[in-house]
C-alpha positions in Angstrom: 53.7 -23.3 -16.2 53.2 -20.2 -18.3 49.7 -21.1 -20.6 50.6 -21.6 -24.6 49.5 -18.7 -26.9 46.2 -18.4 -28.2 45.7 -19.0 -31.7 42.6 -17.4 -33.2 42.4 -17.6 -37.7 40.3 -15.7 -40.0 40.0 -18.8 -41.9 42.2 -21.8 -43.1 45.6 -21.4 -44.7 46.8 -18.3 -42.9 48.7 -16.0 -44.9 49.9 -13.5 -42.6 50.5 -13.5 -38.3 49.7 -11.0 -36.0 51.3 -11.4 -32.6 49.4 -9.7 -30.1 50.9 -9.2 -26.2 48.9 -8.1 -23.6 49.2 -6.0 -20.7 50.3 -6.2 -17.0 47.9 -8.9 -15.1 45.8 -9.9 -18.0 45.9 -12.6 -20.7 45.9 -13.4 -24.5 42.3 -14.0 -23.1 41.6 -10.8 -23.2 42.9 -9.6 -26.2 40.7 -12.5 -28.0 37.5 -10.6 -28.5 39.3 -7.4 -30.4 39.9 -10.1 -32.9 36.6 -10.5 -34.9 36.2 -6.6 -34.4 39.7 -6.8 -37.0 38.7 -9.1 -38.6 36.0 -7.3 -41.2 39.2 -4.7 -42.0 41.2 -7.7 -43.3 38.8 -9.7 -45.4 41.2 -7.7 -48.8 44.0 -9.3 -47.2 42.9 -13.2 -46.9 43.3 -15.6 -43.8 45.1 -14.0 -40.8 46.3 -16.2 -37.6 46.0 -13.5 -34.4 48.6 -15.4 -31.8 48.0 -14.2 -28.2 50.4 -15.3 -25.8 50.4 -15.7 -22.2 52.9 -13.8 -19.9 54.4 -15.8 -17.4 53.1 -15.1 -13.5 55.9 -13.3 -11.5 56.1 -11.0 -8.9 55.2 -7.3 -9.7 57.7 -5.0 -7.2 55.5 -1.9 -7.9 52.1 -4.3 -6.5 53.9 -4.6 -3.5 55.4 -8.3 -5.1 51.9 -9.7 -6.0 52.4 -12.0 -8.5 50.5 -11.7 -11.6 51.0 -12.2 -15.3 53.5 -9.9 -16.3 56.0 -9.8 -18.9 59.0 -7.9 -17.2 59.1 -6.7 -13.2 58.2 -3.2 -12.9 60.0 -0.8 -9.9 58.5 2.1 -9.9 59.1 5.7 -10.8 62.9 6.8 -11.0 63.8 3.4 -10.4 65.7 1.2 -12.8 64.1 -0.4 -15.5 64.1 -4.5 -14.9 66.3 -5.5 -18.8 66.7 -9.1 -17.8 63.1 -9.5 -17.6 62.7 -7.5 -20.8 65.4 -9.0 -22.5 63.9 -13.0 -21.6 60.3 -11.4 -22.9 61.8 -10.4 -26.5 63.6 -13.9 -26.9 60.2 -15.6 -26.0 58.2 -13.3 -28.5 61.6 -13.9 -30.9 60.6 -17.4 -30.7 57.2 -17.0 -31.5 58.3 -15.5 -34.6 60.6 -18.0 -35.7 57.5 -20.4 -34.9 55.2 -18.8 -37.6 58.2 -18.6 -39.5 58.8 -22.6 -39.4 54.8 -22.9 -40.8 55.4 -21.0 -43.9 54.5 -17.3 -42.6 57.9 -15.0 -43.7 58.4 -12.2 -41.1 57.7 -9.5 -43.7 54.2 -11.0 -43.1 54.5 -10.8 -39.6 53.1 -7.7 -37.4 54.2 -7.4 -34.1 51.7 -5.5 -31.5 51.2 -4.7 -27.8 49.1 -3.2 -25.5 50.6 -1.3 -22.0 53.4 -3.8 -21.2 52.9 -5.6 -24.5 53.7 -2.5 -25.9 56.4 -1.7 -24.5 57.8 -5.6 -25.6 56.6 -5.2 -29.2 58.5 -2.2 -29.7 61.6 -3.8 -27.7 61.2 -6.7 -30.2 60.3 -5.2 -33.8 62.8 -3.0 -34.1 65.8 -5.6 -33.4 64.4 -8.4 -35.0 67.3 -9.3 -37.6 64.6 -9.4 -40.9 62.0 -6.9 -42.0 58.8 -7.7 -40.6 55.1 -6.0 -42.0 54.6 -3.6 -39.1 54.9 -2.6 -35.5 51.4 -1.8 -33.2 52.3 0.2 -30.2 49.5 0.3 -28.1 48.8 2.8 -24.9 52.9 2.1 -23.7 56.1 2.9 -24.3 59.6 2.7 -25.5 61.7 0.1 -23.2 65.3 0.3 -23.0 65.1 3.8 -25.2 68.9 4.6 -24.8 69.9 1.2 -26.7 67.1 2.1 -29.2 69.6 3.6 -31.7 72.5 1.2 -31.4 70.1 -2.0 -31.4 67.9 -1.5 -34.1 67.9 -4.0 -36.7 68.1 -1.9 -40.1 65.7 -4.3 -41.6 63.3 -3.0 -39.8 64.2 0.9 -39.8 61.3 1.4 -42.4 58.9 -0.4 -41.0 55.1 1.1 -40.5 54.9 1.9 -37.0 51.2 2.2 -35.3 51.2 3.7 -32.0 47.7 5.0 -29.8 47.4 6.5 -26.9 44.7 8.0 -24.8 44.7 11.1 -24.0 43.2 10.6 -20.0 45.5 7.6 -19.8 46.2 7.2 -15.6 48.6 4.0 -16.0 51.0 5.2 -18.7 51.0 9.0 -19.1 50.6 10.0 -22.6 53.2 12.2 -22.4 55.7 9.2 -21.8 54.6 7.9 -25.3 54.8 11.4 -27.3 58.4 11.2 -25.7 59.0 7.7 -27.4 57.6 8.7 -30.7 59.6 11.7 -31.0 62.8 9.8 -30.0 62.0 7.0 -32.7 60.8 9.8 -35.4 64.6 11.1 -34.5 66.0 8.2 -35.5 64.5 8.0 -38.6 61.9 5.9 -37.9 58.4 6.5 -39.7 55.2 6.7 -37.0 51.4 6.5 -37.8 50.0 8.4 -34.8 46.5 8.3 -33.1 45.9 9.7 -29.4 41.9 9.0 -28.3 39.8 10.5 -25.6 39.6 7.6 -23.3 41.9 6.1 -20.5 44.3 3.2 -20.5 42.4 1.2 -22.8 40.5 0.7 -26.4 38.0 2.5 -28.1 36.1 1.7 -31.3 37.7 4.4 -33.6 41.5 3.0 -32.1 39.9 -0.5 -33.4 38.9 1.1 -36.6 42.7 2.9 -37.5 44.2 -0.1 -36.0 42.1 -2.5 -38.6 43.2 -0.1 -41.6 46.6 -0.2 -40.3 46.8 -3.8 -40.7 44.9 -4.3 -43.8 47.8 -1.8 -45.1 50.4 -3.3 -44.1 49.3 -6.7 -44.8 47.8 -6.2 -48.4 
């Protein structure tokens, strides 16, 4: 059985939701520490609930079929990419929505953000969800499914802000892969805040620090 999100507030009586997805093999474990680094950048914008969910374990084809927390099946280079296991992803994160929706929190006070594989499902999810939401956070991944970008994007969401970081020695997720996704959502129309680093596939202070200002933007 798959773990239950997270749930980390600011303080009571959250106003706005950030959903937060990790990446391949880890947990809304460790996202949790990032979250009191944010949390100074937001104190304009009043309580914030960070919800950190779980991926379900499930064989990983390119780690040899290792199973690990993982939120869609990944092949390998030039192979296929797995769109049932993308697809169930975005209706679980779809549900999460509708679940801060239910306690008062409207999705245009809802951001949606990723890292690696979390990314890549937070991009898959903002821009079809069916009502506007605050903003997008694409973290060190890339654009799933990019071909049904452009007939599955919700247009309440084709002006949403849209974070996206990379590092520029990434190993796991090439930069250039994401420069390729940004220019194919800027083509669409879609506006793009973004930051490339000098580190590898994971966070830095100053990505922590645009990230936070980011946020108290789109949330003020």
């Amino acid at each position: 059985m798959t773990p239950p999100p997270i749930e980390i507030e600011t303080g009571p009586q959250p106003r706005a939701t950030v959903l937060l997805m990790h990446g391949l093999g880890d947990s809304g474990h460790g996202w949790a520490p990032v979250v009191p680094e944010l949390a100074p950048y937001l104190s304009d914008v009043g309580p914030v609930r960070f919800v950190l969910p779980n991926a379900p374990e499930m064989p990983v084809s390119i780690n040899g079929g290792y199973r690990m927390p993982a939120w869609y099946d990944i092949l390998g280079p030039g192979r296929p990419e797995d769109e049932a296991g993308l697809r169930r992803s975005q209706a679980a994160i779809e549900a999460l929505i509708a679940h801060e929706k239910a306690r008062g929190i409207p999705a245009g006070r809802v951001v949606v953000a990723g890292f690696s594989q979390g990314c890549a499902l937070a991009l898959l999810t903002g821009l079809r969800h069916a009502e506007a939401l605050a903003g997008i956070v694409a973290l060190s991944g890339y654009l799933p499914l990019a071909d049904a970008t452009a007939a599955e994007g919700s247009p309440a969401n084709r002006a949403t802000p849209i974070f996206m970081a990379h590092g520029e020695h990434d190993g796991v997720v090439q930069i250039g892969r994401a420069e390729r996704s940004r220019e194919l959502l800027a083509g669409l129309g879609y506006g793009i805040e973004w930051h490339s680093y000098p580190m590898e596939h994971s966070v830095c202070p100053q990505e922590i620090a645009d990230l936070g200002a980011f946020l108290a933007r789109v949330l003020a």
